[in-house]
Biopython code that builds the backbone (N, CA, C, O; Angstrom):
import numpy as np
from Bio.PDB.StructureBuilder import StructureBuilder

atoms = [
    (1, "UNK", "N", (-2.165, -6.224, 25.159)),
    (1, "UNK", "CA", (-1.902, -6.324, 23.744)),
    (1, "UNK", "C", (-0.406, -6.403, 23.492)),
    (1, "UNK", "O", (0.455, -5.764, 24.097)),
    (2, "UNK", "N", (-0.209, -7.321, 22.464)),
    (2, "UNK", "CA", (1.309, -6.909, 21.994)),
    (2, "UNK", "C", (1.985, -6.308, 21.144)),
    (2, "UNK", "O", (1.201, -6.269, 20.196)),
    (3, "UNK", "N", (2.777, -5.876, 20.866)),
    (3, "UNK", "CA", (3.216, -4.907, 20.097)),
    (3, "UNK", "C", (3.191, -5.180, 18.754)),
    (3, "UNK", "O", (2.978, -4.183, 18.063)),
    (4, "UNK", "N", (3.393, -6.580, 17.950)),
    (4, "UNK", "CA", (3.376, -7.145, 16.788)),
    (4, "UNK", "C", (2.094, -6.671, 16.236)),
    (4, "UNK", "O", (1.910, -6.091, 15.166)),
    (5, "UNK", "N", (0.946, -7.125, 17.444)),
    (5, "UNK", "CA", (-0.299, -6.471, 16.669)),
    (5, "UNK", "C", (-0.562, -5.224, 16.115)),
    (5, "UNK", "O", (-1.074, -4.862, 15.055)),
    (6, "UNK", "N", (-0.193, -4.773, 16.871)),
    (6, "UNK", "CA", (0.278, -3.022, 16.542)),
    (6, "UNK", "C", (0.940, -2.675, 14.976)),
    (6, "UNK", "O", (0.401, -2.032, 14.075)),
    (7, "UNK", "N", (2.213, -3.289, 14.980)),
    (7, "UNK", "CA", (2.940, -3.527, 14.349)),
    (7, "UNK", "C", (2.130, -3.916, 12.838)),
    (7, "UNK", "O", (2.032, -3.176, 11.860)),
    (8, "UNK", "N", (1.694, -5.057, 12.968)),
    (8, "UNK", "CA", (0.711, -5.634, 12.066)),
    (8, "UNK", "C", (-0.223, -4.441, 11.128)),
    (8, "UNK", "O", (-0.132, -4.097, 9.949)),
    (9, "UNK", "N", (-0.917, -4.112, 11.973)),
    (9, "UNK", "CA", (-1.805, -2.876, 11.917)),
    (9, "UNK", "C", (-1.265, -1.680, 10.700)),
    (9, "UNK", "O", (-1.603, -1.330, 9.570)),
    (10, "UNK", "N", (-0.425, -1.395, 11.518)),
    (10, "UNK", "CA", (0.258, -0.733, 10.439)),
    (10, "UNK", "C", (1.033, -0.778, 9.372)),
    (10, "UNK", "O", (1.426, 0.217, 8.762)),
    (11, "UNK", "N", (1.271, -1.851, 9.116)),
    (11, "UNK", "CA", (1.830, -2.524, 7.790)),
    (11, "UNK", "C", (0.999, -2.441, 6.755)),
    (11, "UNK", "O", (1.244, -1.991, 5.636)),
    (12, "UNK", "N", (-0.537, -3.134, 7.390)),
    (12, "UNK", "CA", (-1.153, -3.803, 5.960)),
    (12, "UNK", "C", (-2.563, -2.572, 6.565)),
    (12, "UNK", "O", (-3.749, -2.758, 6.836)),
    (13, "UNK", "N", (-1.825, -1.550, 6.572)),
    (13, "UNK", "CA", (-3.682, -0.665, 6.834)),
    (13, "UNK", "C", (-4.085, 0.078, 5.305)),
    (13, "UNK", "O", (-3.627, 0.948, 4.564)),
    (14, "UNK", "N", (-4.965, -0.639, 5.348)),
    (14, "UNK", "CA", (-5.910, -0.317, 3.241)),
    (14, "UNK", "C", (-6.669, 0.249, 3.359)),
    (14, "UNK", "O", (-7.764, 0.035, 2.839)),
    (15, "UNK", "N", (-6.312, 1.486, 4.309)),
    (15, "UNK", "CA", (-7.684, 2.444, 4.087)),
    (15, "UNK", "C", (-7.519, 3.096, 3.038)),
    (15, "UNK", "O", (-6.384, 3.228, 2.579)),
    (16, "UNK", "N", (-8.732, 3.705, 2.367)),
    (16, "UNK", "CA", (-8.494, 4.435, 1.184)),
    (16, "UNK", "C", (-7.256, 6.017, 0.667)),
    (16, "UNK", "O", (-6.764, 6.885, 1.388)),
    (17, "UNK", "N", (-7.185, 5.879, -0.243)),
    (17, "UNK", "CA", (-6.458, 7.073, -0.261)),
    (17, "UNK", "C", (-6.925, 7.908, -1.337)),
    (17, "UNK", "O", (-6.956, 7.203, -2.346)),
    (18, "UNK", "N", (-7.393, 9.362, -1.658)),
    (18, "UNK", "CA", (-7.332, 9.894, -2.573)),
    (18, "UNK", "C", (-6.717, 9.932, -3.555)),
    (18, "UNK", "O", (-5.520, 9.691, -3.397)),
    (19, "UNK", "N", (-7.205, 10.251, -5.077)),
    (19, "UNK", "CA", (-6.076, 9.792, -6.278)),
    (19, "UNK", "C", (-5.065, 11.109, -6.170)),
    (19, "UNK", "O", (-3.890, 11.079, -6.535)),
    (20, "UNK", "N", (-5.528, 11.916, -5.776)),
    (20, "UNK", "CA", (-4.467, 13.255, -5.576)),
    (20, "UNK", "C", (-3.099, 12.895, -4.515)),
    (20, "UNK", "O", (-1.916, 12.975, -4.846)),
    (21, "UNK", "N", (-3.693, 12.435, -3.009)),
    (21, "UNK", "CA", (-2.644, 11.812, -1.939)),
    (21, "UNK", "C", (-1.799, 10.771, -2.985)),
    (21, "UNK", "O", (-0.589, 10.986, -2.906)),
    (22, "UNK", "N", (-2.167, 9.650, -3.985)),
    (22, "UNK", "CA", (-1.490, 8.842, -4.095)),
    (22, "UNK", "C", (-0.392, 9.398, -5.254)),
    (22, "UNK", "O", (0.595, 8.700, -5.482)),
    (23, "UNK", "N", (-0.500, 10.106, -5.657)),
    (23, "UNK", "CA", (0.217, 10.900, -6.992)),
    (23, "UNK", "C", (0.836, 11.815, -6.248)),
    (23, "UNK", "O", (1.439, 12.679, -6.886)),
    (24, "UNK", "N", (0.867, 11.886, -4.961)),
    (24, "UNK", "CA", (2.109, 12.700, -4.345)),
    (24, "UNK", "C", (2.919, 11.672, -3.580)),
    (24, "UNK", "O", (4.061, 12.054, -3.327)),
    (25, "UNK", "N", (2.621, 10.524, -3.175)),
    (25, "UNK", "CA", (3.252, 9.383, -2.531)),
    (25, "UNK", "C", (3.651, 8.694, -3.661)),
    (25, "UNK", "O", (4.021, 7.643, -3.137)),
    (26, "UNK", "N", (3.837, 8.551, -4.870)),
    (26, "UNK", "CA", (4.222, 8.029, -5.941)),
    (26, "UNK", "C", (5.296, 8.876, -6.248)),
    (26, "UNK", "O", (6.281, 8.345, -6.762)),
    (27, "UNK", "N", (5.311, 10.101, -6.037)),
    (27, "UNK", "CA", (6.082, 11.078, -6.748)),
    (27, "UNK", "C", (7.398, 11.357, -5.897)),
    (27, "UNK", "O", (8.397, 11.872, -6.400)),
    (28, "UNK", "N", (7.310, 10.961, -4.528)),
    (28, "UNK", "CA", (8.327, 10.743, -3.642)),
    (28, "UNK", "C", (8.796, 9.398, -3.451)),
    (28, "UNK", "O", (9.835, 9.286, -2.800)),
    (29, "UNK", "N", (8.347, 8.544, -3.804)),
    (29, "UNK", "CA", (8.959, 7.600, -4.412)),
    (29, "UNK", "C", (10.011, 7.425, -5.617)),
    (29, "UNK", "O", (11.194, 7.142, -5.428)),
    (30, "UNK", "N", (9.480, 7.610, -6.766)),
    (30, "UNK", "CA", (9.878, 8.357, -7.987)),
    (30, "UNK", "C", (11.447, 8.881, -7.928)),
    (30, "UNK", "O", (12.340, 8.331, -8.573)),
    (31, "UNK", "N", (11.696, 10.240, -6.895)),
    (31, "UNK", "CA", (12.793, 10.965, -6.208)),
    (31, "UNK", "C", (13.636, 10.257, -5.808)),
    (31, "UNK", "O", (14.841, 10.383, -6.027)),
    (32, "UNK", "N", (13.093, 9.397, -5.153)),
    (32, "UNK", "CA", (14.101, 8.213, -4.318)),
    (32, "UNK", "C", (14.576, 8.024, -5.389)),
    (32, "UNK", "O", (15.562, 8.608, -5.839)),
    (33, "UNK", "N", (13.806, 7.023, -6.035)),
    (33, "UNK", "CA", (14.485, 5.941, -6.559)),
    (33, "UNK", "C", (15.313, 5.810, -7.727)),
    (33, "UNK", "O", (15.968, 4.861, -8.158)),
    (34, "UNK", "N", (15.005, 7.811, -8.426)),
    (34, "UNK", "CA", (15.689, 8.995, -9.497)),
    (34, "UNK", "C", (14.813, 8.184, -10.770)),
    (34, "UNK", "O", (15.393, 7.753, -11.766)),
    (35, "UNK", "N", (13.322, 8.057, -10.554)),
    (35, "UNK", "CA", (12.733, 7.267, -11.552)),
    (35, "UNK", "C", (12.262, 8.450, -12.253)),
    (35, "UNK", "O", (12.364, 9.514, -11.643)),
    (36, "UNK", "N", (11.691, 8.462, -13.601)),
    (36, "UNK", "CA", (11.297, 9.551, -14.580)),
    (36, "UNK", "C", (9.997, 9.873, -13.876)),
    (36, "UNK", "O", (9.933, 9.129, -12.898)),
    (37, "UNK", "N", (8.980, 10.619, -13.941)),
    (37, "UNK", "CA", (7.516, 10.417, -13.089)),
    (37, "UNK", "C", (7.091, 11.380, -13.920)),
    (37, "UNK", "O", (7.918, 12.289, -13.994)),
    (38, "UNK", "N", (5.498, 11.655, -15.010)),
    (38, "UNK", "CA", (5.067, 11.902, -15.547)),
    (38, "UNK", "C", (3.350, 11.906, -15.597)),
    (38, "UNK", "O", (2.802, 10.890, -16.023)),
    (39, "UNK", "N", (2.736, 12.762, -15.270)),
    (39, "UNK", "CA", (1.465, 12.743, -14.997)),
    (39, "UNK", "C", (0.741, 13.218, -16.577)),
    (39, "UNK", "O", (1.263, 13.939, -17.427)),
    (40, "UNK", "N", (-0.138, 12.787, -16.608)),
    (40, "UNK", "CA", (-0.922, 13.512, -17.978)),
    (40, "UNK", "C", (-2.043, 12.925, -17.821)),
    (40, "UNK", "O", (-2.263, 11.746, -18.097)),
    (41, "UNK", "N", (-3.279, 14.176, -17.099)),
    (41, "UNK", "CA", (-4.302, 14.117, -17.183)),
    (41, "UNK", "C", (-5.525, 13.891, -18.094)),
    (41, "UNK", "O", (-6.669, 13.494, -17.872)),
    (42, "UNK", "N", (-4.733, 14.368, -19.424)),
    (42, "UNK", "CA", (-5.510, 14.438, -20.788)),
    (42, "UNK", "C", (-5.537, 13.165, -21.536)),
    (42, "UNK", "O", (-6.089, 13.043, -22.629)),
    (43, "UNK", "N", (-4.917, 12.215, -20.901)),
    (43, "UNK", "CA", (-4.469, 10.715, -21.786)),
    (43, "UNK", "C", (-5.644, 9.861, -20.913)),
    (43, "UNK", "O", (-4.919, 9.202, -20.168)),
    (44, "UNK", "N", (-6.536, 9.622, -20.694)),
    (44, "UNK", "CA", (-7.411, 9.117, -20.174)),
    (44, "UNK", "C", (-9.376, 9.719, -20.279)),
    (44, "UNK", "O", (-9.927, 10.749, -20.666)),
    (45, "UNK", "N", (-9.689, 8.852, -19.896)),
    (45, "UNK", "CA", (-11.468, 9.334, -19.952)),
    (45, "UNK", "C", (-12.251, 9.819, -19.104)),
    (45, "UNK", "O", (-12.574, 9.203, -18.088)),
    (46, "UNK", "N", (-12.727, 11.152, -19.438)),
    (46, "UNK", "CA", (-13.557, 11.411, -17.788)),
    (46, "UNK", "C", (-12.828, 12.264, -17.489)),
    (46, "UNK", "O", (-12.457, 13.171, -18.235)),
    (47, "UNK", "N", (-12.433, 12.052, -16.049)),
    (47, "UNK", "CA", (-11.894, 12.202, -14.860)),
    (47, "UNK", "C", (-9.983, 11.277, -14.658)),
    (47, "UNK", "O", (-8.944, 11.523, -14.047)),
    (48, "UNK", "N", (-10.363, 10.477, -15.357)),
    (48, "UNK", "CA", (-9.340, 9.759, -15.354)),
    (48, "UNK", "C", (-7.795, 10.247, -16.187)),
    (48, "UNK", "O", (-7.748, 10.521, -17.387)),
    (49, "UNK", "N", (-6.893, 10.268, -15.475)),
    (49, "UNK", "CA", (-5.526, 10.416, -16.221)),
    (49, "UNK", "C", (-4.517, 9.029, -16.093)),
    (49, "UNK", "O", (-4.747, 7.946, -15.556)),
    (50, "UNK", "N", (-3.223, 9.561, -16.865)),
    (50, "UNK", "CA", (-2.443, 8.144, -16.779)),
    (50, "UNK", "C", (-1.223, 8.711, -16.370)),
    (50, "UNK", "O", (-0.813, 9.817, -16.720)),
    (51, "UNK", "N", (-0.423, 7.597, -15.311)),
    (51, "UNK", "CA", (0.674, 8.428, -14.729)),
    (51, "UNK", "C", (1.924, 7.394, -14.904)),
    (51, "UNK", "O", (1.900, 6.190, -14.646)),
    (52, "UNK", "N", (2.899, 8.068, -15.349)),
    (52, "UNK", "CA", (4.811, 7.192, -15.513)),
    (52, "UNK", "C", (5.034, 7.255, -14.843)),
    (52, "UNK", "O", (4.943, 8.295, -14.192)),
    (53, "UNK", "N", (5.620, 5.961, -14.347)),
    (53, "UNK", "CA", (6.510, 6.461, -13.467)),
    (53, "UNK", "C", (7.969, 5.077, -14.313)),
    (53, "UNK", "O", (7.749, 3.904, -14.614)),
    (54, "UNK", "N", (9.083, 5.724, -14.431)),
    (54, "UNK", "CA", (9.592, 4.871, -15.025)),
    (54, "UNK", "C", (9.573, 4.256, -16.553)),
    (54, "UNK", "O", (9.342, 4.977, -17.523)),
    (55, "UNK", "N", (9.744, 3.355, -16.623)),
    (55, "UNK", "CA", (8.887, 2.494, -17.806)),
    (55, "UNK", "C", (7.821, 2.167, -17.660)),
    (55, "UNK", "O", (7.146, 2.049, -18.682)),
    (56, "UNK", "N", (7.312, 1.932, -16.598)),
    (56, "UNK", "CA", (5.533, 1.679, -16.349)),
    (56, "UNK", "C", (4.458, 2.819, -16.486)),
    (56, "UNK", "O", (4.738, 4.012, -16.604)),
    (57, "UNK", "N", (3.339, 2.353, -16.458)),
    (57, "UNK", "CA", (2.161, 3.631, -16.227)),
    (57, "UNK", "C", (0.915, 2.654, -15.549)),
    (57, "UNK", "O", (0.629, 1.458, -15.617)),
    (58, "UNK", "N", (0.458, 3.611, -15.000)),
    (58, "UNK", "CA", (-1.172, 3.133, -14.450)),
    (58, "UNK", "C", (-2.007, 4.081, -14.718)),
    (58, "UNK", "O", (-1.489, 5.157, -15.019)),
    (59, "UNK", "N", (-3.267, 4.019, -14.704)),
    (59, "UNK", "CA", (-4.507, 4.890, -14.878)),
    (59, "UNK", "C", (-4.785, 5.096, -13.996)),
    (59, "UNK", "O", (-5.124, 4.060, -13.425)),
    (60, "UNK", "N", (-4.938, 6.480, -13.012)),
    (60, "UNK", "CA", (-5.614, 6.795, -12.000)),
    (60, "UNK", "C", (-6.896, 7.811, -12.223)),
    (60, "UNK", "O", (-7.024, 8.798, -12.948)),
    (61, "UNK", "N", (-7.982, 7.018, -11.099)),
    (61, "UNK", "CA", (-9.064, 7.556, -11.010)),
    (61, "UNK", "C", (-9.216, 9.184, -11.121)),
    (61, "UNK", "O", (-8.281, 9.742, -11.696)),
    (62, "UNK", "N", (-10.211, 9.958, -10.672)),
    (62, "UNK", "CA", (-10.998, 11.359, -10.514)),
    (62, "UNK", "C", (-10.032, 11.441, -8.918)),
    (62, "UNK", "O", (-10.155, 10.737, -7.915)),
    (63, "UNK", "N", (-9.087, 12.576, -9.191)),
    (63, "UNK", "CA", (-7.863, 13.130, -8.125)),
    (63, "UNK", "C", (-8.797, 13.243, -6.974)),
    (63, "UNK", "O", (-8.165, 12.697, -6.070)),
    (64, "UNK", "N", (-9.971, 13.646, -6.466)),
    (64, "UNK", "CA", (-10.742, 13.733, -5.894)),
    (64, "UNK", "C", (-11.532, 13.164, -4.922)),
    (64, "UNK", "O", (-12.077, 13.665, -3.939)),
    (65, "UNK", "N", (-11.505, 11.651, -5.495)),
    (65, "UNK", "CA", (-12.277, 10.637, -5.043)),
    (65, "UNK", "C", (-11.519, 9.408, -4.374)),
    (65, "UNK", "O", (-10.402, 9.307, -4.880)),
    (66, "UNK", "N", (-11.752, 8.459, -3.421)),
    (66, "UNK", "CA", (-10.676, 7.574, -2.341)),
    (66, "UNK", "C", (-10.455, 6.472, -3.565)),
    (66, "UNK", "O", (-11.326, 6.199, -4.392)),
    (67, "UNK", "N", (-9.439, 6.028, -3.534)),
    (67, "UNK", "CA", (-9.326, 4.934, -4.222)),
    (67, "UNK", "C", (-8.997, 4.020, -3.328)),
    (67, "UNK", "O", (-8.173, 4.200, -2.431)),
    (68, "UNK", "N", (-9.761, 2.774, -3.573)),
    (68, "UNK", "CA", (-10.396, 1.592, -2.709)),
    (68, "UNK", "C", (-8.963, 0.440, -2.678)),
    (68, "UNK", "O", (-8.197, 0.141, -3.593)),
    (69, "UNK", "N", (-8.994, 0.040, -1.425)),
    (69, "UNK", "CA", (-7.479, -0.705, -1.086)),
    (69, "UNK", "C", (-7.176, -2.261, -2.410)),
    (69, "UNK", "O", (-6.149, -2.868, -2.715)),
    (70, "UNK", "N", (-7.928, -2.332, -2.647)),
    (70, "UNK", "CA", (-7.724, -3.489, -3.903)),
    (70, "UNK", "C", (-7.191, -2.535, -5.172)),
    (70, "UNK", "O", (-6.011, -2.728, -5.463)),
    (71, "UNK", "N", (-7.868, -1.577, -5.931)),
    (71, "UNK", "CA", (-6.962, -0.948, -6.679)),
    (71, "UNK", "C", (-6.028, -0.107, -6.666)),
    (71, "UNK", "O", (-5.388, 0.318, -7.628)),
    (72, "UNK", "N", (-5.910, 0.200, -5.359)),
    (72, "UNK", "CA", (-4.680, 1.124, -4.964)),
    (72, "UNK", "C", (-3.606, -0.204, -5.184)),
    (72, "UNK", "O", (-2.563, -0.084, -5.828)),
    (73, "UNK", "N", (-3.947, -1.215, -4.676)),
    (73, "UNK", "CA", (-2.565, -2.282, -4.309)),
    (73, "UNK", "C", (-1.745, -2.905, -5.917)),
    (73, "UNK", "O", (-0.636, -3.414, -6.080)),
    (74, "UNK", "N", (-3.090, -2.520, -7.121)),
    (74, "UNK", "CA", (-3.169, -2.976, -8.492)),
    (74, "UNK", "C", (-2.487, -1.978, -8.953)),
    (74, "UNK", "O", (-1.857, -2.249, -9.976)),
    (75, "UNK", "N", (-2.390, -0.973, -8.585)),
    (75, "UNK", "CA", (-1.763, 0.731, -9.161)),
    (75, "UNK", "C", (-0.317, 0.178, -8.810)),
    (75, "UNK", "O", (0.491, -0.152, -9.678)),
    (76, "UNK", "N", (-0.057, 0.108, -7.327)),
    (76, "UNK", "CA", (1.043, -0.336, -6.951)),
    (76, "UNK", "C", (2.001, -1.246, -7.727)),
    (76, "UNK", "O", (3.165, -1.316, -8.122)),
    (77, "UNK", "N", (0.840, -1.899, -7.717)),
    (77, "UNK", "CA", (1.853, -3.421, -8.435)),
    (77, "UNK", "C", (2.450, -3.457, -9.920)),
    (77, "UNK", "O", (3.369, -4.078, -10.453)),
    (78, "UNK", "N", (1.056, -2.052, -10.555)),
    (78, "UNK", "CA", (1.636, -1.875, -12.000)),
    (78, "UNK", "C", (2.746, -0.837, -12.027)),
    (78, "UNK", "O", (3.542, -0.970, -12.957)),
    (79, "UNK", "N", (2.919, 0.001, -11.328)),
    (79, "UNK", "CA", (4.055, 0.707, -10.911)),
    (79, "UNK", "C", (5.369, 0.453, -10.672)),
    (79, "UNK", "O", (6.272, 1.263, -10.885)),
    (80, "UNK", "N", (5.531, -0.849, -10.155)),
    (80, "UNK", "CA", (6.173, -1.875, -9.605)),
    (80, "UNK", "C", (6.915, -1.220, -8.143)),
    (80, "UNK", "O", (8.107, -1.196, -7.835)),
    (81, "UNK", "N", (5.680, -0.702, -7.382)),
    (81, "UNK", "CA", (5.913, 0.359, -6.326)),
    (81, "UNK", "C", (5.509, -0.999, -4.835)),
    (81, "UNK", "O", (4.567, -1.779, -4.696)),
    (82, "UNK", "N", (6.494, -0.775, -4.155)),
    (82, "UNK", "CA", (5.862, -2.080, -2.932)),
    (82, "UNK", "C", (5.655, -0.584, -2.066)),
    (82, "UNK", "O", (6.079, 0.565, -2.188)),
    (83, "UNK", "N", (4.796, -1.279, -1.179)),
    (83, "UNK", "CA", (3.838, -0.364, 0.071)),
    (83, "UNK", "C", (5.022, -0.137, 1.053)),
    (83, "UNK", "O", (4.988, 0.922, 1.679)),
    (84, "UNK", "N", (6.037, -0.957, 1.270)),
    (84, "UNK", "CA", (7.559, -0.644, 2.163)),
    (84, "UNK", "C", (8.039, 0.344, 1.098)),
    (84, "UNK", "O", (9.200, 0.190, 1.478)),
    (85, "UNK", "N", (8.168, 1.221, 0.101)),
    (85, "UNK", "CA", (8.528, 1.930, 0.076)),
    (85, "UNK", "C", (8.143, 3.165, 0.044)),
    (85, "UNK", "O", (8.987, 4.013, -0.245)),
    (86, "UNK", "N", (6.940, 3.521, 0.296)),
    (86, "UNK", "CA", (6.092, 4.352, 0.454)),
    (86, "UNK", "C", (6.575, 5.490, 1.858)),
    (86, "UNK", "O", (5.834, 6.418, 2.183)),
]
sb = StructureBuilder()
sb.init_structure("model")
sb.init_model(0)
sb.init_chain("A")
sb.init_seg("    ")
for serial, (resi, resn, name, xyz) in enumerate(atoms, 1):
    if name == "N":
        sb.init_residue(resn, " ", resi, " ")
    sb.init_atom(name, np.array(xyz, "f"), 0.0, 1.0, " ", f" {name:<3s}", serial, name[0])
structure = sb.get_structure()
């Protein structure tokens, strides 16, 4: 095997992540980047809260439950958070 594959692998790996894991990987992001970061559970339906980061916000799922690699990457993107800085 070569190492790129490897390499590869770990770049683009979309396994799920909990909405709790991702609201702590957002939030060290956030630090970096000296962005405002603001959680409020009560601004959403359900289970669901809405989180700042910056001028942006996204809605994240029930803290509890994996959030699936297509809307994790949509959270991301509304965040304007790339996966290299994670």
């Amino acid at each position: 095997m070569t190492p790129t594959i490897a390499n590869r692998t770990e770049v683009f790996d979309n396994s799920g992540v909990k909405g709790s894991e991702f609201l702590r990987r957002v939030k060290a992001v956030a630090r970096r980047k000296k962005l405002a970061y603001r959680w409020v559970p009560e601004r959403g339906s359900g289970s669901h809260g809405t989180l700042y980061v910056g001028g942006r916000f996204t809605i994240v799922k029930d803290l509890k439950k994996e959030l699936g690699p297509g809307l994790l990457s949509d959270m991301y993107k509304q965040l304007g958070i790339r996966k290299e800085d994670l």
